[in-house]
N, C-alpha and C positions, 0 to 999 in steps of 0.2 A: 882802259881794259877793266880795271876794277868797275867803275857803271856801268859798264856793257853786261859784265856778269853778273851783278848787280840786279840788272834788269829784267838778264833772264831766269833768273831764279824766280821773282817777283812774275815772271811769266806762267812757271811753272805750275803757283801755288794755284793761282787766278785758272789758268787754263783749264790745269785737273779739275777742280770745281766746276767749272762752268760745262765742261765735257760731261761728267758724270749728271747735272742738272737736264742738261739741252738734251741729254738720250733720251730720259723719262721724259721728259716735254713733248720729245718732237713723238715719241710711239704714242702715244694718245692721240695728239694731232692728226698724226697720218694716219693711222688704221680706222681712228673711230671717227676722222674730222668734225672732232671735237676742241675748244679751245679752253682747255679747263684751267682757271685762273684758279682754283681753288688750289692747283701743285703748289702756292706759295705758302698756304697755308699745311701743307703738307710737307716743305721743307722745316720750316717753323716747327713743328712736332714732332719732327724728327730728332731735332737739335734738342728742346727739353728732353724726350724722353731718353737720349745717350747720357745729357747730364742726368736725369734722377736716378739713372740707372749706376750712374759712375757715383754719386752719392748715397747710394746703397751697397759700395763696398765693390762694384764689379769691373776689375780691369776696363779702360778704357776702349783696347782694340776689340774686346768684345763686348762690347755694348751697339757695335756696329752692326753683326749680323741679327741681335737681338733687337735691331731698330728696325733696320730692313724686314723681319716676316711681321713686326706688329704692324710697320706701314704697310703690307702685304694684304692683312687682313683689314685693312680699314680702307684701301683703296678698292679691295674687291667687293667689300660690303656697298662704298658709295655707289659703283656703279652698276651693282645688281639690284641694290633698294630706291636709288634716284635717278641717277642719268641715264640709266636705261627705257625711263618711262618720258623722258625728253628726246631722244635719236631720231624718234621720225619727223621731230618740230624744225622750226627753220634754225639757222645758226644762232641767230641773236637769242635764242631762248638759253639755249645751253652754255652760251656767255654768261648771259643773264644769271642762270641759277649756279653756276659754281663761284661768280662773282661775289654772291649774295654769299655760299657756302665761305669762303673766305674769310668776307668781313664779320658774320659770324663765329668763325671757330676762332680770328685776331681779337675780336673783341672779349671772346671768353678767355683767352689768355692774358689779354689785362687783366682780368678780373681774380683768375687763378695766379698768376703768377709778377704783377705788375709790369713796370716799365724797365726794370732792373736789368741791365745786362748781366748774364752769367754765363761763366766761361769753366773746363775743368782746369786743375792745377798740370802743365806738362808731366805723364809719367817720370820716374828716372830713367827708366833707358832711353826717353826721348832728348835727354837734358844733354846741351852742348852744340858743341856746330862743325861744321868742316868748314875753312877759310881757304877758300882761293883765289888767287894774286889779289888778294884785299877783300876780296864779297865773302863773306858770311853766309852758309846755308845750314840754319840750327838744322838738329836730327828729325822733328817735328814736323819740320815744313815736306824733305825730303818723302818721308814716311807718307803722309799724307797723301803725296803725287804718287809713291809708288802704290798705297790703294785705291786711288784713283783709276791707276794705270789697270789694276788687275779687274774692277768692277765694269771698267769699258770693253779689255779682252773679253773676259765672262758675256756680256751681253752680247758682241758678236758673234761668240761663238752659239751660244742661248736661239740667235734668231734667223745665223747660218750655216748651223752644221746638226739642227735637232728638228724632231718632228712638229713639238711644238712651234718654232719658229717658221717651218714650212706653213702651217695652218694660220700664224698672222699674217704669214706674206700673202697665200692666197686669199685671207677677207679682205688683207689691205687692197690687192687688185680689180678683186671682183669679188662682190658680196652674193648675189644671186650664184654665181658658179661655185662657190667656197658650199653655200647649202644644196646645189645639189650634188658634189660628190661627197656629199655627208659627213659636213666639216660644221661641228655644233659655232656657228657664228657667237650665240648668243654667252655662251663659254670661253671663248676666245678672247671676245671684250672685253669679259669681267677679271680673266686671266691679264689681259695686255695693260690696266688701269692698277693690278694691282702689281702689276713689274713697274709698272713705270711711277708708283708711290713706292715701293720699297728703293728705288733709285734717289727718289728725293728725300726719303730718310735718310739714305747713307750721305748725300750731302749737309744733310743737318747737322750729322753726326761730325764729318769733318769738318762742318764749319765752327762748329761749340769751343773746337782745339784749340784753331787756327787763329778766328775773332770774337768767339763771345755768341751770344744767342741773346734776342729779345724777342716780342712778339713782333715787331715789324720788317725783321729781318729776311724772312722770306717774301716780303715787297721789294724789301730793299736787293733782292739779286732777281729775282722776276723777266725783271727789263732787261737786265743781258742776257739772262738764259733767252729769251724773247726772240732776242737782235740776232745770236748764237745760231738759233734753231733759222729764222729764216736765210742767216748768210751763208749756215752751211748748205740748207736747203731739205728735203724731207726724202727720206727712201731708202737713204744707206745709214751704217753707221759712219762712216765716214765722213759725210757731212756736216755731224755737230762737232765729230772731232775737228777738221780741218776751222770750222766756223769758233771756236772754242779755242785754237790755235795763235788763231788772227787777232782776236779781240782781246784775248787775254796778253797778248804780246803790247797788242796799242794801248791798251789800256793802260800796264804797267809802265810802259813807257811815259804816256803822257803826266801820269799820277808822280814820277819822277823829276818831269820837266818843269812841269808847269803844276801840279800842285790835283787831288781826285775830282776837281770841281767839272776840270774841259774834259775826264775822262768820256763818262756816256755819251758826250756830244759828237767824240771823236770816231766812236763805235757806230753813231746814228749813221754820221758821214758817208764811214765805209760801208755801211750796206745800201744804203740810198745809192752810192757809184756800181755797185756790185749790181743790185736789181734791175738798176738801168742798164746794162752790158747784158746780165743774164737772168729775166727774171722769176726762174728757177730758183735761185740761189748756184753756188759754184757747184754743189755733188747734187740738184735735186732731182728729180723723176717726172718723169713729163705725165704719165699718169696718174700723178695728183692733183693736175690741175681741173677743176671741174667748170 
């Protein structure tokens, strides 16, 4: 009983993370079928800029929303000044150059801020745990999940109960129809890249808490938000949540069992069985496949 609860707490933390990543992933991916590996580097500076900010004296929990509009503003700049002038090239370009953007913005953070993990010190009201029937859930971890929980509600409601959201979903559909019932396409992108970099700030953010921040650290979750986005599949939110569900469930599990090593392998597994059954993904949208 106690490992079972064990487990799922350790699901919890993994999951909210990976939910709150796979949103911003998969909204770029889908609307703009874009595969911008540059989000990694976009989680990554997220995480610094909560810590310099919480080193500047500013409560933690806000340092969150003040991560989210400066990633807000750097993802709408990327895609109004760069990848904008890439969308009509073939996909590998636009690989290509967020790729490039990446290993750039990682390398400058070597440069600015080393190899050094840094993490903030747990506020006090986050100090302690709730123990049940033996599992341990510090206040921290808890908190975490429950911002996570509310930055996922927010965004579905963001993309299915608002105007705005109506205007992604018609580019995401039809881009020609979206411009002529006089729906600025070109606004919408630069709006939809800079939601889905304020989402991977907020993961930065919770991740600085949770485990620490270095430069490589947005590589190092990349590949499951990756694994997340295709097994939920693209077009709902639902999706990444259900996808973000799974993986973070097996994951903790295996990282339990057998040690983080067989984790990713286990995650591969499962979508590998899952695309062969549906290769959609479990929630994806058949009009995204091109």
């Amino acid at each position: 009983m106690t490992f079972a609860l064990q487990v799922l707490f350790d699901s919890l933390l993994l999951g909210g993370l990976l939910a709150v990543g796979a949103l911003g992933f998969s909204l770029v991916w889908g609307v703009l079928n874009v595969l911008n590996l540059a989000y990694a580097a976009f989680i990554m500076l997220g995480g610094y800029l909560s810590y310099w900010l919480w080193t500047l004296g500013v409560d933690f929990l806000f340092t969150i929303p003040l991560t989210m509009l400066m990633l807000f503003a750097l993802g709408w700049a990327v895609q109004r000044f760069i990848i904008d002038y890439v969308m009509e090239g073939p996909p590998p370009l636009s690989i290509t150059l967020t790729y490039g953007m990446n290993l750039a913005i990682v390398g400058l953070a070597f440069y600015l801020f080393t190899a050094v993990d840094r993490s903030v010190i747990t506020p006090e009201y986050m100090n302690g745990y709730w123990q049940i029937a033996g599992a341990k859930l510090p206040y921290a971890r808890a908190i975490t999940v429950l911002i996570a929980l509310v930055l996922t509600g927010s965004a579905w409601w963001l993309f299915d109960r608002t105007e705005l959201g109506a205007s992604i979903r018609a580019t995401r559909l039809d881009i020609e129809a979206a411009r002529l019932v006089g729906i600025n396409v070109r606004s919408v992108f630069d709006l939809t890249t800079g939601l889905s970099a304020a989402l991977a700030g907020a993961m930065g953010a919770l991740i600085v808490l949770t485990y620490g921040i270095s430069p490589l650290t947005g590589d190092q979750f990349l590949l499951q938000i990756l694994i997340v986005t295709v097994l939920g599949g693209l077009g709902s939110v639902v999706g990444p949540l259900a996808g973000a569900a799974v993986i973070g469930g097996a994951t903790s599990l295996t990282a339990n069992l057998f040690g983080s090593t067989y984790s990713v392998l286990v995650g591969t597994v499962i979508v590998l069985v899952v695309l062969a059954m549906r290769p959609s993904g479990m929630f994806g949208k058949r009009f995204y496949e091109t």
